[in-house]
C-alpha atoms as one frame of an Amber mdcrd trajectory, in Angstrom:
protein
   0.000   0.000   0.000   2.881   2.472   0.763   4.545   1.718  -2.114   1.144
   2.201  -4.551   0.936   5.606  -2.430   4.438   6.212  -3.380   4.064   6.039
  -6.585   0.895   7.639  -6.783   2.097  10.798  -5.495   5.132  10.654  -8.040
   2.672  10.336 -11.513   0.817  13.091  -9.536   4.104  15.351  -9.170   5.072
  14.527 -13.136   1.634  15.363 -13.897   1.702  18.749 -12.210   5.316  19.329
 -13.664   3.567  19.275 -16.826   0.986  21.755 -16.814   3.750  24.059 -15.262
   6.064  23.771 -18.196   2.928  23.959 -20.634   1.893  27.215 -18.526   5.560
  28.274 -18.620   5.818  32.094 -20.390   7.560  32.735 -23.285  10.897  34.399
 -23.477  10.541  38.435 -22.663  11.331  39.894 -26.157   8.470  41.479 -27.015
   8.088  41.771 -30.665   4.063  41.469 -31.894   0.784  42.106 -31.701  -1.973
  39.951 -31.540  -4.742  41.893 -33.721  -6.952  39.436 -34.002  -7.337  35.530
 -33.062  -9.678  32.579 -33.526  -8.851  29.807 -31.944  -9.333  27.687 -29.063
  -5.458  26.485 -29.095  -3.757  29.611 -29.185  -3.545  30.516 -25.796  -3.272
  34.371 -26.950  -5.651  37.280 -27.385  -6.387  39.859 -28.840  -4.082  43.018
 -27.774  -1.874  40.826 -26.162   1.715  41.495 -27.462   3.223  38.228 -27.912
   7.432  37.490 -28.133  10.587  36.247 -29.446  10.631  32.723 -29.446   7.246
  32.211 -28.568   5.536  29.015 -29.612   1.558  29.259 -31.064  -0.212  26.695
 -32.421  -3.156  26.939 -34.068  -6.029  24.197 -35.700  -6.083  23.665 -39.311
  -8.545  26.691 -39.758  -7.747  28.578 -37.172  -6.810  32.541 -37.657  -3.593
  34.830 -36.495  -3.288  37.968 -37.338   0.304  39.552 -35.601   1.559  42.927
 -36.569   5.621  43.094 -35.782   6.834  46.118 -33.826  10.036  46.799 -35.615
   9.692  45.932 -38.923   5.754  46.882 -39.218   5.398  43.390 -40.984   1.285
  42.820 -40.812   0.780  38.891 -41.121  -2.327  37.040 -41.500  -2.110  33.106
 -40.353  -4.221  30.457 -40.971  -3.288  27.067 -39.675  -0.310  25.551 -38.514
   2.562  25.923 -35.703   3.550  29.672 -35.020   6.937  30.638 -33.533   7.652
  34.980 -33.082  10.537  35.745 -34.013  12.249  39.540 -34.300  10.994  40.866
 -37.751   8.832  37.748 -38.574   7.138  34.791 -37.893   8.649  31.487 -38.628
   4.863  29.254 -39.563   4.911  25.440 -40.030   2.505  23.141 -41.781   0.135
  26.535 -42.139  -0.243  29.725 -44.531   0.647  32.975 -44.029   0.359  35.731
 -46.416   2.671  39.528 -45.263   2.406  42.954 -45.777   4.299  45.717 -44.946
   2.180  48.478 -42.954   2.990  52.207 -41.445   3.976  51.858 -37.865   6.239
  53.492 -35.301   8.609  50.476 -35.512  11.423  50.626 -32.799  10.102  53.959
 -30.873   7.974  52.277 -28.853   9.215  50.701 -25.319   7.685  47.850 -23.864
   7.207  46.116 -20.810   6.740  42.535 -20.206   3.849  41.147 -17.923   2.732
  38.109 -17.452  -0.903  37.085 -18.463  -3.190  36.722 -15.935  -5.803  34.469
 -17.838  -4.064  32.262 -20.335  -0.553  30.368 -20.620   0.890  33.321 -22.513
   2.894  36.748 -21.845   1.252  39.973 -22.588   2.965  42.708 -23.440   1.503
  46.109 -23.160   2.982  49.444 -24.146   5.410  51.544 -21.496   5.146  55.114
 -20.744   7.949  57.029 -23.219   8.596  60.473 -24.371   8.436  60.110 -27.894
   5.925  61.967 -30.123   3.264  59.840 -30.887   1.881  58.771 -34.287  -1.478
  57.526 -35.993  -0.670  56.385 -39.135  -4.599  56.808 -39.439  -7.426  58.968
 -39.228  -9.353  56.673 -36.628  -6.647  55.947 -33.794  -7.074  53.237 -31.631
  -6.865  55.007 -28.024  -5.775  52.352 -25.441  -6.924  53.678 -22.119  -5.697
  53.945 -18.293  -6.211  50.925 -16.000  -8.741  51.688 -13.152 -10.820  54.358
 -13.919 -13.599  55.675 -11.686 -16.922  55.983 -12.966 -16.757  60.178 -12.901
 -12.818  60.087 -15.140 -14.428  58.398 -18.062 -14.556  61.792 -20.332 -12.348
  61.442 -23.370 -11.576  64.647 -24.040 -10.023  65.307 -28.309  -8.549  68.521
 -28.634  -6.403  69.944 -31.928  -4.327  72.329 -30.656  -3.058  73.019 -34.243
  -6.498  74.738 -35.344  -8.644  76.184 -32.726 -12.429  74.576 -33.050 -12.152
  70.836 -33.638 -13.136  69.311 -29.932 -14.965  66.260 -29.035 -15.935  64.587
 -26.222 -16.313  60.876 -25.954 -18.119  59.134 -23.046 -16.601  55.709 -22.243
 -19.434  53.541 -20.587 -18.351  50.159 -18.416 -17.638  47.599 -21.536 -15.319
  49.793 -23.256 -13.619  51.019 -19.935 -13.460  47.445 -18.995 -12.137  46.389
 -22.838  -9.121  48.607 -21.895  -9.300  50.579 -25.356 -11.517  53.288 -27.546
 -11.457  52.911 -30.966 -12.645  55.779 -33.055 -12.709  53.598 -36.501 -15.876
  52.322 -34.846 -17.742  55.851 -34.470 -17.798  59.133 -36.844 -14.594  60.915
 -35.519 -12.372  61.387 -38.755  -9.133  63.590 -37.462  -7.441  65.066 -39.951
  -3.935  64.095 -41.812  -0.968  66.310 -40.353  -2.886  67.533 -37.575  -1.753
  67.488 -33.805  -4.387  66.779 -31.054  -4.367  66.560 -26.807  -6.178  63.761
 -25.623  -7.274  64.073 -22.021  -8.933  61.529 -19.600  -9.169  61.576 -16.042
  -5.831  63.002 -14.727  -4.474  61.495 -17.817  -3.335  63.240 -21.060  -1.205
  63.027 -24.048  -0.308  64.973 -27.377  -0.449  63.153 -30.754  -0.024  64.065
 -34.202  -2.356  62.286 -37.246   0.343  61.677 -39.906   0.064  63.677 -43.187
  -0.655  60.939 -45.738  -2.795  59.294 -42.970  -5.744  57.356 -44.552  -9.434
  57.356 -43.714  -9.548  53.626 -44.135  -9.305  51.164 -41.084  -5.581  50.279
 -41.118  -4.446  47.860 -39.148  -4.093  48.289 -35.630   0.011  48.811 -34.632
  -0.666  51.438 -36.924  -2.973  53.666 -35.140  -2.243  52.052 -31.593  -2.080
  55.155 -29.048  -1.321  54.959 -25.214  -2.254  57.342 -22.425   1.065  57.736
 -20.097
């Protein structure tokens, strides 16, 4: 009986082993973004920023869409065994089809932080003092943890060309999302101007570039953080 307890407990030790390594993150060299995802196998999501090294697999119709950091490379995936790498991914037994898109590339800083829900790192955006960029006229505003109920104003301000103002109320599900994105409502800004954004205690100066399109680009192109 001891010994069947014995050895028991050591299947039950392998077995937990396991899951740890399976749960294990990836290596912190944050390189992607996850813009979209279907699947049940990839153990990312979407805005997650995924990194170097980092192993995704995916069902024979599942769907990855990653957007690289440095070398703007937009890639659609369908199928097969995803590993990030630095400028691309490397994709096995699956199809991927590239393009290259307008991004800020190696100005922005990231930090690495563990996901809280699934076996992956996240990677969100760190506070820097670079000029920020949409590549678009519909930025993609990605908003401050934790705010109360009475700092959910979004104040858009061009400080360029006095008149253009709006104010945007974010309700719980967007607050909660963690982003506002203004391809999804009828606030156009326009190509070469500069804007404050304001929120809360929270603000930040952008500029819309000059041959910025109206379309809905992807999103590492219009991606904008609050400090």
């Amino acid at each position: 009986m001891a010994l069947r307890a014995l050895v028991a407990a050591a299947l039950s030790l392998v077995a937990v082993a396991t899951a740890a390594s399976a749960r294990a993150p990836a290596p912190l060299a944050p390189t992607a973004l996850v813009e979209d995802v279907k699947s049940a196998t990839a153990g990312v999501e979407f805005m997650d920023y995924v990194g170097k090294g980092q192993v995704i697999k995916l069902g024979a119709d599942d769907v990855l869409v990653l957007s690289y950091l440095k070398s703007c490379e937009h890639e659609t995936i369908t199928g097969g065994t995803v590993t990030v790498g630095m400028q691309r991914s490397d994709v096995q037994d699956g199809k991927v089809v590239r393009a290259k898109v307008p991004c800020e590339g190696g100005k922005m800083q990231l930090v690495a932080q563990q996901a809280s829900q699934s076996a992956a790192s996240a990677f969100r955006l760190q506070s820097d003092d670079i000029q920020r960029t949409a590549y678009a006229r519909t930025p993609v505003i990605q908003l401050p943890k934790s705010l109360a109920s009475g700092d959910r104003d979004l104040l858009i301000r061009r400080t360029d060309r006095w008149g253009e103002r709006y104010v945007i109320k974010i309700d719980d599900t967007v607050a909660a999302a963690g982003f506002y994105d203004l391809a999804k409502t009828d606030v156009s800004l326009a190509p070469g101007a500069t804007y404050d954004a304001t929120i809360g205690k929270h603000k930040m100066t952008f500029q819309i570039d000059p041959q910025a399109s109206s379309d809905r680009t992807p999103i590492v192109s219009r991606l904008l953080r609050f400090q």
